[in-house]
C-alpha positions, 0 to 999 in steps of 0.5 A, a space after each residue: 563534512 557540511 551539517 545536513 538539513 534540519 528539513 527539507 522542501 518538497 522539491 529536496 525530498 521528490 528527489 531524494 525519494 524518486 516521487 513526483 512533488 504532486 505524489 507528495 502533495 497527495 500522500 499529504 492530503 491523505 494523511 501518510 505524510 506531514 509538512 511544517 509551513 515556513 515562514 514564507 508558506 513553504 512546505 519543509 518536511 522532516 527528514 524522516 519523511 524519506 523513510 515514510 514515503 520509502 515504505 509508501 513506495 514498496 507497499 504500492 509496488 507490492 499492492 497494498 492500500 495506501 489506507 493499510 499503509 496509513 494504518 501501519 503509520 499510525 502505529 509510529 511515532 510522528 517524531 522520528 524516523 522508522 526503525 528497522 524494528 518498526 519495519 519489520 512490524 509493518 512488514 509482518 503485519 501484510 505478510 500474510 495479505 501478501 501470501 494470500 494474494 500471492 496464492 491466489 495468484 498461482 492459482 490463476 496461473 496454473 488455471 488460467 488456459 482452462 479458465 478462459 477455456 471453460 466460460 463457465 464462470 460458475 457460482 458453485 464450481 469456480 475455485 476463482 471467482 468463488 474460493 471455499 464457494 463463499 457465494 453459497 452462503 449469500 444465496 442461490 442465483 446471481 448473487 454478486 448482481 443483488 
């Protein structure tokens, strides 16, 4: 079996990962990923970085803010590659984020022919541009204009 690559150029890890050079570069200038410079100024990334862009992949899929993902990523150690049970930490960190969207998401759902029906868009009424009429305690009137 031939030894596998102590790292990894950026064009080795775009099509390991199924990401665009440019997608790496800016998870890069964001800080979700690092790369070493070669001698000749090359980019070579640690192979545990297929693991980190991975994970990147699925929370953009699901809609999470690449600066929560950065959050959950500072959490682990830089040296080596996500664990399953660091996974399931992050994981269980954005289930809850998760649900909350995915209710919403019902919600507009099954509301919707009467949403678009309705017109109102009411501060005090609408269960979806007020839920639990947060509005009201910002105050009377136009408040999402102030």
């Amino acid at each position: 079996m031939a030894k596998l690559p102590e790292t990894l150029s950026v064009g080795q890890v775009a099509e390991r990962s199924g990401v665009s050079v440019s997608a790496l570069h800016f998870y890069e200038r964001k800080g979700l990923i690092s790369a070493k410079r070669s001698a000749g100024n090359q980019r070579r990334y640690e192979r545990a970085v297929l693991r980190r862009v991975a994970i990147i992949r699925v929370a953009t899929e699901l809609g999470i803010p690449l600066s929560e993902v950065k959050a959950a990523f500072a959490s682990l150690p830089r040296d080596r590659t996500p664990t399953a049970p660091d996974s399931a930490r992050i994981a269980s960190a954005w289930r809850a984020t998760l649900h909350q969207r995915s209710a919403r998401t019902v919600l507009l759902r099954d509301r919707l022919a009467g949403c678009i029906g309705c017109g109102c868009l009411s501060v005090t009424d609408c269960p979806l541009a007020n839920p639990e009429d947060i509005a009201a305690e910002v105050g009377t009137g136009a408040v999402a204009l102030r």
